[in-house]
N, CA, C and O atoms as CSV, one atom per row, in Angstrom:
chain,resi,resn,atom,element,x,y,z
A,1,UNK,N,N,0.838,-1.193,0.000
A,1,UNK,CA,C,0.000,0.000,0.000
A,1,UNK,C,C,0.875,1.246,0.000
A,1,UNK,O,O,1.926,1.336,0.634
A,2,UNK,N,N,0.239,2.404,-0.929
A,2,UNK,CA,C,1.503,3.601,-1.080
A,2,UNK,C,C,1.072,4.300,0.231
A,2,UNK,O,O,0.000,4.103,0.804
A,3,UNK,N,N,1.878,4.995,0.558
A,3,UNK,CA,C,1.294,5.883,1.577
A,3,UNK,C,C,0.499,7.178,1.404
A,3,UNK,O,O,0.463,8.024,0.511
A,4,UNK,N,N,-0.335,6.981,2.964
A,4,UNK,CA,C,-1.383,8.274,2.651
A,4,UNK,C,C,-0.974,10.037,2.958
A,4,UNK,O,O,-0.261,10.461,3.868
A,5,UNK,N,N,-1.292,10.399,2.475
A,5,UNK,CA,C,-0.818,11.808,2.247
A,5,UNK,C,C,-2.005,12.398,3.535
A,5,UNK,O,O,-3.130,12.027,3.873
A,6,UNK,N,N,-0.890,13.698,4.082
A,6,UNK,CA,C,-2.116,14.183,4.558
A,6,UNK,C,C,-2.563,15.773,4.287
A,6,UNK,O,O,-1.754,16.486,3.693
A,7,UNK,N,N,-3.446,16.162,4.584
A,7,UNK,CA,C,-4.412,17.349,3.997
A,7,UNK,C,C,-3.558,18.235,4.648
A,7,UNK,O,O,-3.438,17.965,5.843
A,8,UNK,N,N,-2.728,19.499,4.150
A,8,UNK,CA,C,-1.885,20.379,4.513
A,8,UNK,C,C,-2.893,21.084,5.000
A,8,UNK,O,O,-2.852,20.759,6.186
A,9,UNK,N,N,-3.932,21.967,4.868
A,9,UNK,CA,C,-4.774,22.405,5.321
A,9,UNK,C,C,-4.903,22.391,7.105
A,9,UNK,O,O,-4.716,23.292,7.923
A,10,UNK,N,N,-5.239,21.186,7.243
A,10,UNK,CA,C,-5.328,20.256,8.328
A,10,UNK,C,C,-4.203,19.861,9.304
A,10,UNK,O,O,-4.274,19.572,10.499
A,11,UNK,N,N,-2.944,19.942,8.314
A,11,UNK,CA,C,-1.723,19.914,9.177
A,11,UNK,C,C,-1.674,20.898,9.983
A,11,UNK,O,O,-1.603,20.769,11.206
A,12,UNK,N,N,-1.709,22.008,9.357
A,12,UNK,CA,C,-1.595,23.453,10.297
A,12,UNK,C,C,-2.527,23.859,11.396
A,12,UNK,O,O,-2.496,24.218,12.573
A,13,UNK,N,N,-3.239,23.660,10.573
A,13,UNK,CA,C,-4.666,24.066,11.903
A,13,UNK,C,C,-4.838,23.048,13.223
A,13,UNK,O,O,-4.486,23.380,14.355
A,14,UNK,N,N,-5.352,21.937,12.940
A,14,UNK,CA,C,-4.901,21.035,14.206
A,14,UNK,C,C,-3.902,20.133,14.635
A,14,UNK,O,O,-3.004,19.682,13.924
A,15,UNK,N,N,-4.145,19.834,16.110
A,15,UNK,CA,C,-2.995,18.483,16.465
A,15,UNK,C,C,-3.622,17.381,17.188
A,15,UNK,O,O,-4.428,17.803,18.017
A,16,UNK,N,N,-3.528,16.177,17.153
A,16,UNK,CA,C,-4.187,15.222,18.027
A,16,UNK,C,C,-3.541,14.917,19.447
A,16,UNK,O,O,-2.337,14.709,19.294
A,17,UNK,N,N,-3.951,14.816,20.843
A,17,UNK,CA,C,-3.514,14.811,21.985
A,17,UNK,C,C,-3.404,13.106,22.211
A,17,UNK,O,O,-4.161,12.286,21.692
A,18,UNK,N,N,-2.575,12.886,22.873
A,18,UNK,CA,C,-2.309,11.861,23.293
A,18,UNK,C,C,-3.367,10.493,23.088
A,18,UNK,O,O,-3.118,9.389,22.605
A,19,UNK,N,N,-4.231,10.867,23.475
A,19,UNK,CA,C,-5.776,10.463,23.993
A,19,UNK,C,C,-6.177,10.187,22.110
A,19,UNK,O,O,-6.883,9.204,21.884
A,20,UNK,N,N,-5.845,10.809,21.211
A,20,UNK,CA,C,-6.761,11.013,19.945
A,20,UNK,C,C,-7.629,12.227,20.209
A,20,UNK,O,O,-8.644,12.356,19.525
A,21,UNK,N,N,-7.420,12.866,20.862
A,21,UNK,CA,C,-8.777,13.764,20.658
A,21,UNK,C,C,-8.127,14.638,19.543
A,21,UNK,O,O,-6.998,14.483,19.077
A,22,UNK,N,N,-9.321,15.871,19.097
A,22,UNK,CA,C,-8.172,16.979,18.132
A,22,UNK,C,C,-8.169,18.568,19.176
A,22,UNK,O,O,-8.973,19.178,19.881
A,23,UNK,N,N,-7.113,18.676,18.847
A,23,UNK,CA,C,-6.885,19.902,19.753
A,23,UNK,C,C,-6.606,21.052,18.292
A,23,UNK,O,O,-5.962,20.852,17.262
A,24,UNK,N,N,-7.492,22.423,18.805
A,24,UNK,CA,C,-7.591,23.589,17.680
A,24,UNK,C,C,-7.128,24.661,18.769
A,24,UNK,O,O,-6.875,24.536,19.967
A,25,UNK,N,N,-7.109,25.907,17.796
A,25,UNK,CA,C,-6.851,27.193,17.884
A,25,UNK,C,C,-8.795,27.675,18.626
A,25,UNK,O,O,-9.825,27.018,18.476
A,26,UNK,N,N,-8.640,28.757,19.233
A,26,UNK,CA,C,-9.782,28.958,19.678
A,26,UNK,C,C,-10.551,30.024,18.110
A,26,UNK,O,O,-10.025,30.565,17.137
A,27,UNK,N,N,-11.645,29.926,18.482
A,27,UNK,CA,C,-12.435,30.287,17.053
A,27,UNK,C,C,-13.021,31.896,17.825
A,27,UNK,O,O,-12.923,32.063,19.040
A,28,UNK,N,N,-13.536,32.829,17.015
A,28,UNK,CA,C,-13.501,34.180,17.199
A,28,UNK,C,C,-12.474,34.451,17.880
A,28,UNK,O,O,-12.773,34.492,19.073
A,29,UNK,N,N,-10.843,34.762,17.595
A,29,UNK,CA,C,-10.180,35.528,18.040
A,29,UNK,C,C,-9.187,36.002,16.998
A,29,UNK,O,O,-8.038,36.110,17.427
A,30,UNK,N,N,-9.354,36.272,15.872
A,30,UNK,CA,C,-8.836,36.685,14.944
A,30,UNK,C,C,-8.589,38.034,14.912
A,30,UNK,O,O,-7.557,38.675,15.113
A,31,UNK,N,N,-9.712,38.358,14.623
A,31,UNK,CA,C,-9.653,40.611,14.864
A,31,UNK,C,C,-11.145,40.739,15.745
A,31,UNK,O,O,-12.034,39.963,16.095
A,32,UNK,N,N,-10.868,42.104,15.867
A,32,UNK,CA,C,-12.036,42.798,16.374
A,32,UNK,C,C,-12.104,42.742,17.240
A,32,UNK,O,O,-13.203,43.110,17.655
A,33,UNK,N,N,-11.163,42.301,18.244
A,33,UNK,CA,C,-10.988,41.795,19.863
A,33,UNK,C,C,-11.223,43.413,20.651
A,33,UNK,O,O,-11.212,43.547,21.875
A,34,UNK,N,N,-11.392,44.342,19.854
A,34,UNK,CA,C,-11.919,45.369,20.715
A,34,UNK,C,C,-13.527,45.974,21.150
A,34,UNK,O,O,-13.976,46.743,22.001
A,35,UNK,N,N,-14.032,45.202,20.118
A,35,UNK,CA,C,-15.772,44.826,21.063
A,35,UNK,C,C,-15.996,43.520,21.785
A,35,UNK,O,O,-17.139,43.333,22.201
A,36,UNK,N,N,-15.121,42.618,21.996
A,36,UNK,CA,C,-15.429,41.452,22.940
A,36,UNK,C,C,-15.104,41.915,24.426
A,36,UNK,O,O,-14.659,42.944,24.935
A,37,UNK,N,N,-15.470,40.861,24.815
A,37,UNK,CA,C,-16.146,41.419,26.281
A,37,UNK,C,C,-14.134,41.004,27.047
A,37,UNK,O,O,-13.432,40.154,26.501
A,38,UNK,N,N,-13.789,41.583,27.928
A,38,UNK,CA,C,-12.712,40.539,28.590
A,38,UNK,C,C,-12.456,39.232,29.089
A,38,UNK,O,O,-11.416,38.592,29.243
A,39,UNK,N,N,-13.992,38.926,29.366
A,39,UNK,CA,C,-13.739,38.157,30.134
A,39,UNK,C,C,-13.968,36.884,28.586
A,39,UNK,O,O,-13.431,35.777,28.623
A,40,UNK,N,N,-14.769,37.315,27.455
A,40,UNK,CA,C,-14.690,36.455,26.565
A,40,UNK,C,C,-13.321,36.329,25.714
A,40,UNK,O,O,-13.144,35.329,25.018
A,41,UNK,N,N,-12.502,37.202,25.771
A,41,UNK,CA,C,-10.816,37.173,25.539
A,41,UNK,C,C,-10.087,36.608,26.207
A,41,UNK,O,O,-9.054,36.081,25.796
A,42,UNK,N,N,-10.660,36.602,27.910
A,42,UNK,CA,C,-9.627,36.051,28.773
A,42,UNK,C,C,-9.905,34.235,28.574
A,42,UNK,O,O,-9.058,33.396,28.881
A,43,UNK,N,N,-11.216,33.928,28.023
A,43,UNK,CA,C,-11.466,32.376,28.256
A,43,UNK,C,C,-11.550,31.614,26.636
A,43,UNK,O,O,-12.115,30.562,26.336
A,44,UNK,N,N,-10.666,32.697,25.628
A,44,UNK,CA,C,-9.984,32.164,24.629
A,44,UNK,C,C,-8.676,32.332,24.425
A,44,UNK,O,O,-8.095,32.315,23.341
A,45,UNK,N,N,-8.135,32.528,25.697
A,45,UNK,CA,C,-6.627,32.198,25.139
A,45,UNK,C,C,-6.380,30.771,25.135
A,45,UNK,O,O,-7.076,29.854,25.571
A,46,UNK,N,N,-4.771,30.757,24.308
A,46,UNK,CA,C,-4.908,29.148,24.152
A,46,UNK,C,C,-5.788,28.145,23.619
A,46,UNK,O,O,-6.993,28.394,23.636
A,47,UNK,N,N,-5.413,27.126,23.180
A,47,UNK,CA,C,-6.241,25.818,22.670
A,47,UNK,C,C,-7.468,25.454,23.063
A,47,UNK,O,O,-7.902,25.905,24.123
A,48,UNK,N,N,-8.233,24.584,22.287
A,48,UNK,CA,C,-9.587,23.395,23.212
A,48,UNK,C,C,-9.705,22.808,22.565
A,48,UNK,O,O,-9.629,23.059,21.362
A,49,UNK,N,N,-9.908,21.916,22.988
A,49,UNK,CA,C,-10.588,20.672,22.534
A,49,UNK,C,C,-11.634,20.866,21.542
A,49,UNK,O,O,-12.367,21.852,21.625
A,50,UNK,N,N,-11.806,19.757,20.336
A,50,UNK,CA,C,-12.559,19.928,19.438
A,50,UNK,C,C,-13.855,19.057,19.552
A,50,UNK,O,O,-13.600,17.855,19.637
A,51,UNK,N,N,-15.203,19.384,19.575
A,51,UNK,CA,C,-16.257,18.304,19.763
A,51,UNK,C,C,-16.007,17.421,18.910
A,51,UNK,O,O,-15.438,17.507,17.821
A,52,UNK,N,N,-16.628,16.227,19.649
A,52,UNK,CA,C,-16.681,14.769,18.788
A,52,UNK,C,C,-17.205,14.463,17.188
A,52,UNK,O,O,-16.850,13.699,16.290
A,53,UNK,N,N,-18.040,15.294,17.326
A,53,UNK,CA,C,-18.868,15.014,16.204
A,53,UNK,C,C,-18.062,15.425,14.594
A,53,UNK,O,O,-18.054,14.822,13.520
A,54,UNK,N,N,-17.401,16.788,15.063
A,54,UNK,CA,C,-16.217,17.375,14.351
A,54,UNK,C,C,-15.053,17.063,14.438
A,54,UNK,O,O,-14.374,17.611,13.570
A,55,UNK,N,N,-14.636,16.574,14.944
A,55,UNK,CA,C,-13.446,15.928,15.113
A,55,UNK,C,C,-13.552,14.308,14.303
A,55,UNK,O,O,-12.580,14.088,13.580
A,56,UNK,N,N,-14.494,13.305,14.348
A,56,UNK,CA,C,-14.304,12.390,13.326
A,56,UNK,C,C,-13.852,12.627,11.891
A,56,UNK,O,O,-13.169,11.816,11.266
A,57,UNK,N,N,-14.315,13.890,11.370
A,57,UNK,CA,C,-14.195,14.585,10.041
A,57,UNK,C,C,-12.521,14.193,10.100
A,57,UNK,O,O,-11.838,13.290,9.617
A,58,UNK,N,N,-12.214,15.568,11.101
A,58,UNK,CA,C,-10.277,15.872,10.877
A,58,UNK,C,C,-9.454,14.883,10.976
A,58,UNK,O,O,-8.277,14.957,10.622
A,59,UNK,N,N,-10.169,13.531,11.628
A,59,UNK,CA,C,-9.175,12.684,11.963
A,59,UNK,C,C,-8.876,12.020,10.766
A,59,UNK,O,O,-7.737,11.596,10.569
A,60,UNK,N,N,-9.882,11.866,9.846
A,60,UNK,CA,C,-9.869,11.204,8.306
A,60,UNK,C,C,-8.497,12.018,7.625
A,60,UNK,O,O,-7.659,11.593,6.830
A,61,UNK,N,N,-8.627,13.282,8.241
A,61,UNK,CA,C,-7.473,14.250,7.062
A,61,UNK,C,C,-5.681,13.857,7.618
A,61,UNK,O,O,-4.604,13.968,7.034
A,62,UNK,N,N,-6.099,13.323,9.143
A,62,UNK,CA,C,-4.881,13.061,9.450
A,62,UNK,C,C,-4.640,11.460,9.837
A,62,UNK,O,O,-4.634,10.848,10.904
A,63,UNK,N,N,-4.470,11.130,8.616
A,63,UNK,CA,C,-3.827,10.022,8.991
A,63,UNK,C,C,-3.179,8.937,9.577
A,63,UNK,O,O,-3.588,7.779,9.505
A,64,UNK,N,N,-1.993,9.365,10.258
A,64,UNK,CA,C,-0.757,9.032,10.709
A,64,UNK,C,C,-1.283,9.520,12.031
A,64,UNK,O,O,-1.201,8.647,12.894
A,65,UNK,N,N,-1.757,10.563,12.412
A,65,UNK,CA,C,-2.159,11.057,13.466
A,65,UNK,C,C,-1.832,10.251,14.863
A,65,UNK,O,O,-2.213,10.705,15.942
């Protein structure tokens, strides 16, 4: 069997934790961080965990994972 390639896309954006889960970037924190609230800035810093349901998708893109 040749080997499977994986979705560059997908490389960058997530990583899988030990466990398999997928670990992402937090979502709304790109721009505009000057009408969010603080306390909704302060509880997106850093990573989270990706729900299950979405996460079966990414795991297809990563392979080797």
């Amino acid at each position: 069997m040749p080997k499977l390639k994986t979705k560059s896309g997908a490389k960058k954006r997530f990583r899988l934790t030990a466990k398999g889960k997928v670990r992402m970037n937090q979502a709304n924190k790109q721009h505009g961080m000057i009408k969010r609230t603080n306390k909704q800035i302060r509880n997106q810093r850093g990573t989270t965990i990706m729900a299950e349901s979405d996460a079966k998708v990414v795991r297809k893109f990563l392979p080797y994972g």
